[in-house]
C-alpha positions as CSV (number, residue, x, y, z in Angstrom):
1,X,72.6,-53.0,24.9
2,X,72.2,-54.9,21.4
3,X,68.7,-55.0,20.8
4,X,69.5,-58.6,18.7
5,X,70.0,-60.1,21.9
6,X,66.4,-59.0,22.8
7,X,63.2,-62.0,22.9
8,X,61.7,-62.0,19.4
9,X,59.1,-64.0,17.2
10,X,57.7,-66.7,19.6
11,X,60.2,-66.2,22.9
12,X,58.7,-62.8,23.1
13,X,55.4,-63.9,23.1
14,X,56.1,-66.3,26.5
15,X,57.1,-62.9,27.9
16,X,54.7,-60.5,26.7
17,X,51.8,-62.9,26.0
18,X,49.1,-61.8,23.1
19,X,45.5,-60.7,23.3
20,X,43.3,-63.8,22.7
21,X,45.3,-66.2,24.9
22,X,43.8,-68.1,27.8
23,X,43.5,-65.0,31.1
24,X,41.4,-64.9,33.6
25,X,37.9,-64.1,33.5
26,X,37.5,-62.5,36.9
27,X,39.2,-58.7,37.2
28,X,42.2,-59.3,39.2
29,X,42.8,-56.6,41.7
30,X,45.9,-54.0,41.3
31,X,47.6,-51.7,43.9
32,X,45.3,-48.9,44.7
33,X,42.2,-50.2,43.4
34,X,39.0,-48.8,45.9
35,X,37.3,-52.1,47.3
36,X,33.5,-52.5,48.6
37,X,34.2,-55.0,51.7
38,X,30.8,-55.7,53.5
39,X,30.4,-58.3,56.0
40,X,27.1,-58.9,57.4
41,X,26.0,-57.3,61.1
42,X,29.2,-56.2,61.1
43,X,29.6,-52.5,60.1
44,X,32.9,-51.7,62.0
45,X,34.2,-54.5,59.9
46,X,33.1,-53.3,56.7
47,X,34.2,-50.5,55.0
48,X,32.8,-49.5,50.9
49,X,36.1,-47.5,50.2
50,X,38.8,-50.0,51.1
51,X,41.9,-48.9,49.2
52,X,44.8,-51.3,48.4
53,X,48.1,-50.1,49.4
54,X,51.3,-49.8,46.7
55,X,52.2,-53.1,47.8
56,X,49.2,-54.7,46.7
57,X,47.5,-55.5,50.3
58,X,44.5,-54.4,52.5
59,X,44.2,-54.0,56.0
60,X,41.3,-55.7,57.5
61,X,40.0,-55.0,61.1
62,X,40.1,-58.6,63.0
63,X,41.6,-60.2,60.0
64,X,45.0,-57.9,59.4
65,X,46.7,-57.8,56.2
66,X,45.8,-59.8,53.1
67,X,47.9,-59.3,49.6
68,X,44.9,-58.6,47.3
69,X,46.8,-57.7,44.1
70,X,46.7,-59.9,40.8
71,X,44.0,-62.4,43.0
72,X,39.6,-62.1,42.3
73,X,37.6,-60.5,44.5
74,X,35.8,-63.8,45.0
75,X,39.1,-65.2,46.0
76,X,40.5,-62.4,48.9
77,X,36.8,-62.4,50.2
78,X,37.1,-65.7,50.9
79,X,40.1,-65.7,52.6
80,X,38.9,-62.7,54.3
81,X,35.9,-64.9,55.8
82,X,38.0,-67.6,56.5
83,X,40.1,-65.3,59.2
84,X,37.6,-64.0,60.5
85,X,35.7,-66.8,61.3
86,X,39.4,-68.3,62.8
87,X,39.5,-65.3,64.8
88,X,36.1,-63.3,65.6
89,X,33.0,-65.1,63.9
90,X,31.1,-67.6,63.6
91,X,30.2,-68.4,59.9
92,X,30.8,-64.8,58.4
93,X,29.2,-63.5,55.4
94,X,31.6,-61.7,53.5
95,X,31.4,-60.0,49.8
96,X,33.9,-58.2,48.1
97,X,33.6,-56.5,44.8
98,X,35.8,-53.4,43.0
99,X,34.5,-50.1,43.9
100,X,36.7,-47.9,41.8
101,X,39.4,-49.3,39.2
102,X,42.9,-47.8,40.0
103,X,44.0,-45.6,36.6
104,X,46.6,-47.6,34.2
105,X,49.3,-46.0,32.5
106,X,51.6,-46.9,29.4
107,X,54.7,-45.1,28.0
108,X,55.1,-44.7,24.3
109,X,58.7,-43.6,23.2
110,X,60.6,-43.2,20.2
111,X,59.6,-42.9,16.8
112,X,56.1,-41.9,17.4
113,X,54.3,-38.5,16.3
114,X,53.2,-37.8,20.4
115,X,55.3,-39.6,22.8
116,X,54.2,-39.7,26.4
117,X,52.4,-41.5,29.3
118,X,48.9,-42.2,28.5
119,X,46.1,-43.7,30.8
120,X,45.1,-47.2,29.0
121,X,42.0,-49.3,29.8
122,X,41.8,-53.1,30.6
123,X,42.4,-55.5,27.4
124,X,44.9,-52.7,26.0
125,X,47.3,-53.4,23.5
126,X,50.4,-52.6,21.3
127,X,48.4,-51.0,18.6
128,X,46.3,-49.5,21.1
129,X,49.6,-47.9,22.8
130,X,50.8,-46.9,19.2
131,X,47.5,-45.4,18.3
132,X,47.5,-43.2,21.6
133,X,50.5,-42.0,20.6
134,X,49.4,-40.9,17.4
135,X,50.6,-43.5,15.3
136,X,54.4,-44.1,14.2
137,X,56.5,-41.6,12.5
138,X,57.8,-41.8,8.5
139,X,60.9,-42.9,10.1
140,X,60.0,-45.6,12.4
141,X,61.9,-48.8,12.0
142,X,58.2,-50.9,12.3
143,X,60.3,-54.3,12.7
144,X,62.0,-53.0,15.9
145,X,59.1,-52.3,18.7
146,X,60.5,-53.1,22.0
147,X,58.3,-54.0,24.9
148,X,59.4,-53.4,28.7
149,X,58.0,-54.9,31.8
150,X,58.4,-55.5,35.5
151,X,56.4,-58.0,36.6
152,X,57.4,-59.0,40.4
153,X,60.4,-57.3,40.5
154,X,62.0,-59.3,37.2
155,X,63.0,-57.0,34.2
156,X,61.8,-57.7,31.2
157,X,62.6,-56.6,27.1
158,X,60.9,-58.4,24.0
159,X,60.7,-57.1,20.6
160,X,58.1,-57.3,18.2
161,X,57.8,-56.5,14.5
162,X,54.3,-53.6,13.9
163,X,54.6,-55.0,10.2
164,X,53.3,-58.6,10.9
165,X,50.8,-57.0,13.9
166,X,49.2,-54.7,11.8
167,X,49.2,-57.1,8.5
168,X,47.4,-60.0,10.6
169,X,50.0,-62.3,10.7
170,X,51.1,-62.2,14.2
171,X,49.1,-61.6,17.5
172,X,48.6,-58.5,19.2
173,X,50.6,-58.4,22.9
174,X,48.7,-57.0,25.8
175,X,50.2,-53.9,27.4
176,X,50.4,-54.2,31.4
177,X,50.1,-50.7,33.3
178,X,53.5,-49.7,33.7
179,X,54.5,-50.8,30.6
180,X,57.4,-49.1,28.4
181,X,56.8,-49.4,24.6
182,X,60.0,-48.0,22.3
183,X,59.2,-47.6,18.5
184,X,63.3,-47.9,16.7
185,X,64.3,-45.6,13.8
186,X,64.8,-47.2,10.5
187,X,68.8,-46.8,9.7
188,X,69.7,-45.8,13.1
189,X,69.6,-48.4,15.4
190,X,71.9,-46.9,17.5
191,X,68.9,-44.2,18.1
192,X,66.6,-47.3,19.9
193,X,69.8,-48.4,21.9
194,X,69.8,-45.1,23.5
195,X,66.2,-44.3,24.2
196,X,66.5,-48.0,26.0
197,X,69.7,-47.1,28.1
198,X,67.6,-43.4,28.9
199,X,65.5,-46.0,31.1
200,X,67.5,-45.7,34.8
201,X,65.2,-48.9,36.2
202,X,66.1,-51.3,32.9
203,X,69.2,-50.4,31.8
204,X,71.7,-53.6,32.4
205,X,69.1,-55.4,33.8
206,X,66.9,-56.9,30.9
207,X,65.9,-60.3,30.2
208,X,67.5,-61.6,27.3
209,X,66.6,-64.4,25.0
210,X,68.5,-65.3,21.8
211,X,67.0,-65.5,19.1
């Protein structure tokens, strides 16, 4: 793959948007997150260690399943009353809030001093991958970092330059858990086209913008 062909300068932005953009202020739940579901009088409905499945949903005595991931709390409770007061109550009191965060990961590749997976925190982002990586190597090619993402099943590849990120003049993307990040090597850009086709669940299936 021709990393050319790859989304760069603003395209790569749409895909990978930066941190300071408009996002939601409410957590949005992610697969495996622990949730605290109480409904009032109700204790076999309840239950303070609700676990959302890989698939992103929760099972919910008298209400079945509900897709929870990438929706509020405030907005699967809700629905969560609204079931049961179709099917079992009358006017039920529902609140749902996130017990325990499900851990987020990022993989740094390429030319960095300490490749690997590493556990992020909400609000991370490309410097923050880089920097958990121990910074770039003396042989990084800093205009070719490549971002890769599935987000609902769609593959996706944008590349950024660490030059204008680090100097100010362009944004900072936010990394997504699951997130592959690919540092190139300067002179050798053959080396970045082979750590990208090392990548069995992208390889041939990236989405490409010109530039």
């Amino acid at each position: 793959m021709n990393s050319e062909g790859l989304a760069s300068g603003p395209a790569a932005y749409e895909l990978i948007p930066a941190a300071g953009v408009p996002a939601p202020t409410q957590y949005l739940i992610q697969p495996e997150d622990v949730l605290d579901l109480r409904v009032f009088g109700e204790e076999e409905i309840s239950n303070p260690k609700l676990r959302v499945d890989t698939a992103g949903a929760i099972q919910v005595p008298f209400a079945g399943q509900i897709q929870a991931a990438g929706r509020d709390a405030v907005e699967v409770g809700s629905e969560i009353a609204h079931k049961l007061s179709q099917r079992y109550l009358v006017n039920p009191q529902v609140t749902l809030a996130i017990a325990e965060a499900a851990p987020r990961y990022v993989s740094v590749e390429g030319e960095v001093k300490d490749p690997g997976v590493y556990e992020m925190s909400n609000n991370f982002t490309l410097l923050s991958a880089i920097a958990r990586a121990g910074s770039t190597s003396t042989i990084a090619k800093l205009e070719e970092v490549v971002v890769l993402r599935d987000l609902n099943g769609q593959k996706m590849a944008a590349r950024f330059d660490l030059r204008d990120i680090r100097g100010g003049a362009a944004p900072d993307p936010i990394i997504m858990n699951n997130d592959i990040v690919v540092v190139g090597r300067s002179g050798k850009r053959e080396a970045l086209e082979n750590v990208l086709k090392a990548a069995p669940a992208f390889n041939g299936l990236f989405y490409l913008l010109k530039r």
